[in-house]
C-alpha angles and dihedrals in degrees: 000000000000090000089051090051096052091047094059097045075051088059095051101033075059095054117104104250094238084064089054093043134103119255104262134206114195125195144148090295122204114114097313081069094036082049085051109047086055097046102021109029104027087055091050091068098031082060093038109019100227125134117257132183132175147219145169140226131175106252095280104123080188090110087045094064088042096058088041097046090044079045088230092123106189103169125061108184124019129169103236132181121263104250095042083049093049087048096038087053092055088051097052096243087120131053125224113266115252106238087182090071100019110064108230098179079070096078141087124253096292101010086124149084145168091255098012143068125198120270107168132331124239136191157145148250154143116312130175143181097249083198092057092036117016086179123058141161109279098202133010099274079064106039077057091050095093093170090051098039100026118194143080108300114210118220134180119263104247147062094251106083087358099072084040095059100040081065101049077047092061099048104270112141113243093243083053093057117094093026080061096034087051091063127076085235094041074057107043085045086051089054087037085068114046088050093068091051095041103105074059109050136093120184127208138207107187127061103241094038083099102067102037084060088048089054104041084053094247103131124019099211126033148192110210135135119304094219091045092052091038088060096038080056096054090048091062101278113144090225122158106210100203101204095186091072087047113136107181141183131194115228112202150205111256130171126241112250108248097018113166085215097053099131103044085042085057086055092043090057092048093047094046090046097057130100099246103064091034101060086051085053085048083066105058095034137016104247127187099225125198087198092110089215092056095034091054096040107127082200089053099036091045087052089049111030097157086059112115096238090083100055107034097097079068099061149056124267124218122248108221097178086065094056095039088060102029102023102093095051092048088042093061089041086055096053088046090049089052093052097056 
């Protein structure tokens, strides 16, 4: 019996530790993730009864590669951005998502990939201090109209939004956009216009650089994130949150290529993705859903009016294909721009 014993601490002492592990979900962490682990991850194993812990990282699926490549694979879901899924998935550090257990009919236009379903949606657009500036552009020909909105404009640091923006600026119609963007002249018209609103312009890195300029009275109109200046908003700010100048993206849930836990990972992203557990997390924090049943709820959208949900038919969606293929060339022109 006590042979037997040692043999068998032997056996799992020889198990790779990724076999012996829980099953682990790993997103941006702060109190969204500390909401969902309470409303969308305990219930997962209440329902299942499978063990479930939790991480976070901060978007650099980096470490990702790393643990696929060294084939120790240590995280089974994470929510990852849309172009480092689309090209994660090329590279084989995702798995296709099994449609058979996940439900894909559930998600908004879009909501879906090849290796991602949909977890919440983000984006950006214009904000103000209506007690600074009671009056403010209300879409992008008029955030360009510096004689008629005076004032220093904040954009972010970077082609990707940016270039979009210039153009919409410029007069070209959302729908218009990436056929023109996609063009040397629908480029050289983006930089065009930014070069008549430089003297203008201030550009920010970090996410809640928007609405401390905003604050301070550095700037008079701003584009920040929507769910950053939603929040500032419910806090007291006497922000204005134009909708008509959103841009907006989906993250989503993935699975680690090689996980030991595919196939209940498979089950964890069907169940989180869900309406049930959504709408309780809808209770606690105003998501911004890409279940289609919870984004299109009039009880969820009237608790939360300032989610983007309610607003994104309004806006523009990023089109992550274009700056998977051309990003890295605009990018580099951007910089360039910036150094001039």
């Amino acid at each position: 019996m006590t042979r037997l014993l040692l043999l068998l601490a032997a056996l799992v002492i020889a198990m790779p530790a990724a076999a012996q592990r829980e099953l682990t979900i790993v997103a941006g962490g702060g109190q969204l993730q500390d909401h969902m682990r309470r409303t969308l991850f305990e219930s997962f194993t209440q329902r299942t009864g499978v063990p479930l812990r939790d991480s976070s990282y901060d978007y650099n699926v980096g470490p990702i590669r790393a643990m696929v490549q060294a084939r120790n694979v240590t995280w089974d879901v994470v929510m990852v951005e849309a172009p480092d899924l689309i090209r994660g998935c090329e590279d084989g550090i995702f798995e296709r998502i099994d449609w058979s257990v996940v439900n894909r009919e559930k998600f908004l236009p879009g909501g879906t990939t090849t290796c991602g379903a949909g977890a919440i949606g983000w984006g950006v657009s214009v904000f103000r201090d209506v007690s600074r500036n009671p009056n403010g552009p209300s879409n992008w020909q008029e955030f360009w109209d510096v004689q008629r909105f005076p004032g220093r404009r904040t954009l972010r640091r970077g082609a990707r939004m940016t270039l979009e923006i210039a153009l919409m600026g410029d007069g070209v119609p959302a729908a218009e956009v990436y056929r023109v963007l996609a063009t040397p002249a629908g480029q050289q018209r983006a930089f065009a216009a930014l070069d008549r609103i430089r003297p203008h312009l201030h550009f920010w890195t970090g996410g809640q650089q928007p609405i401390e300029l905003v604050n301070a009275g550095e700037v008079a109109f701003a584009v920040g994130f929507v769910g950053r200046t939603a929040n500032a908003m419910r806090g007291g700010a006497r922000f204005d949150l134009n909708w008509d100048t959103l841009l907006f993206s989906f993250d989503y849930w993935a699975v680690v290529r090689g996980s030991p836990h595919a196939a209940n990972a498979m089950r964890l992203i069907e169940h989180i993705t869900n309406p049930e557990p959504l709408r309780a997390l809808s209770e606690v924090w105003p998501i911004n859903p890409v279940t289609a049943a919870v984004a299109n709820d009039p009880a969820v959208r009237g608790r939360n009016p300032l989610m983007m949900s309610n607003h994104q038919h309004r806006g523009l969606q990023i089109d992550t294909e274009f700056w998977l293929d051309q990003g890295p060339e605009l990018e580099q022109r951007f910089a360039a721009w910036l150094n001039r």
